[in-house]
N, C-alpha and C positions, 0 to 999 in steps of 0.2 A: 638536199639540194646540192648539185654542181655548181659550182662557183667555174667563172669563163678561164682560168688559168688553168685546175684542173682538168678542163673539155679541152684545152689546146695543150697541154701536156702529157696526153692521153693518149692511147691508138688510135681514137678517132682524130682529134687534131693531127697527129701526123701523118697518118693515112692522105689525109688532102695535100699537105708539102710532097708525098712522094710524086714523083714523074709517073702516068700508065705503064708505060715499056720498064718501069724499071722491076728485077726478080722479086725486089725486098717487100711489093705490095700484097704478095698472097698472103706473106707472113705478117704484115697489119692487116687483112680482112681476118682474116683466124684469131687472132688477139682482138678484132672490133667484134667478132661474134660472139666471144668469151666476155667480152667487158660489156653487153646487150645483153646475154645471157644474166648475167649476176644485174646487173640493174632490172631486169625484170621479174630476178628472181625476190628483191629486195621492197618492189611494189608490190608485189604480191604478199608480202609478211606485213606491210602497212595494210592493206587491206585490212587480210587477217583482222589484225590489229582492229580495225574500226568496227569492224562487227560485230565484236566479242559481245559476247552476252551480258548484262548488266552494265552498258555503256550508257541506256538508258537513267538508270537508276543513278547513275555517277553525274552523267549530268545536271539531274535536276537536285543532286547535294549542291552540285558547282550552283546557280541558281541560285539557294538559299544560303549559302557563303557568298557569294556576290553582293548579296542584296544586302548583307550583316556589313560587307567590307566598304561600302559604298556610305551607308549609314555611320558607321564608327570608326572608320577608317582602318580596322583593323582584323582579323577574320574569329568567327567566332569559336571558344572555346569546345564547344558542343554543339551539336544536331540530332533530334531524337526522329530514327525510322521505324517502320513498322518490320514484320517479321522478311518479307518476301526482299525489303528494299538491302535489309543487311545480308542476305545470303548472297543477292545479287554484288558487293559490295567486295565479299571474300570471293566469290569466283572471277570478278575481275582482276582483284587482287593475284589469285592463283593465275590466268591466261597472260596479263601482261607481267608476270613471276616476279613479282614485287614481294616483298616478304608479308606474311599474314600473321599480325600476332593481336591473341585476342584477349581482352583482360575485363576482368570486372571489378566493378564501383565498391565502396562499401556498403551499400543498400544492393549488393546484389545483380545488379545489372550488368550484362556483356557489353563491353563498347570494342571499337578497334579503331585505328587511326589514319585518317585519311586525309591529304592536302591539309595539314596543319591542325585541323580537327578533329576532336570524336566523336565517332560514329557511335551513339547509343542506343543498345536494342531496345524497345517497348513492345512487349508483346500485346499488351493491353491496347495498344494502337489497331487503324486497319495495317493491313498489309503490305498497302504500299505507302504508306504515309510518310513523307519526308516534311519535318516540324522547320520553323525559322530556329536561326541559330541563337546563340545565348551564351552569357557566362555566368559564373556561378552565382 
């Protein structure tokens, strides 16, 4: 978000103090095309951003930490998904390039860590199953 100081601090704010007749406005239209340019370019990569695949899946973890944070007032240690929800889970990880590091339990199981908790895989789950959170 622009905050109003940097929009009047800007080639667009001064573009409106310059005079019509005066030379110096070509050269704030070319700099206001430049400064539209990269803020459009910048909406466009939040898009991006929203679409990303396994947004889905992220969500309805946020969901089942909400509802643990709400309950205990604190977020829960663990969350156990199914196969499809944790793959989803590392490719957002990978699109918003967040680091992926992936570890397992000592019973074996892969977790990874996400928004303060671990993401635990169960294979033995469905596929999309996103479990209530929990601690140990």
């Amino acid at each position: 978000m622009i905050s109003r100081r940097d929009l009047l601090a800007s080639s667009v704010g001064s573009g409106v103090l310059i005079a019509p007749g005066n030379t110096g406005a070509t050269a704030t239209q070319s700099d206001d095309a430049q400064y539209f340019s990269a803020m459009i370019s910048e909406l466009r990569e939040i898009r991006r951003a929203v679409s990303i695949d396994g947004t889905e899946a992220i969500n309805t973890i946020r969901a089942a930490q909400r509802t643990y944070l709400k309950n205990s007032s604190r977020f829960p240690e663990f969350v156990d998904v199914g196969y499809d929800v944790f793959q989803s889970v590392i490719d957002w990880l990978i699109a918003v390039q967040q680091p992926v590091t992936i570890n397992r339990l000592t019973d074996g199981r892969y977790t990874i860590v996400l928004f303060a908790s671990t993401i635990v895989l169960r294979p033995d789950f469905p596929d999309g199953y996103v479990g209530q959170g929990y601690d140990k």
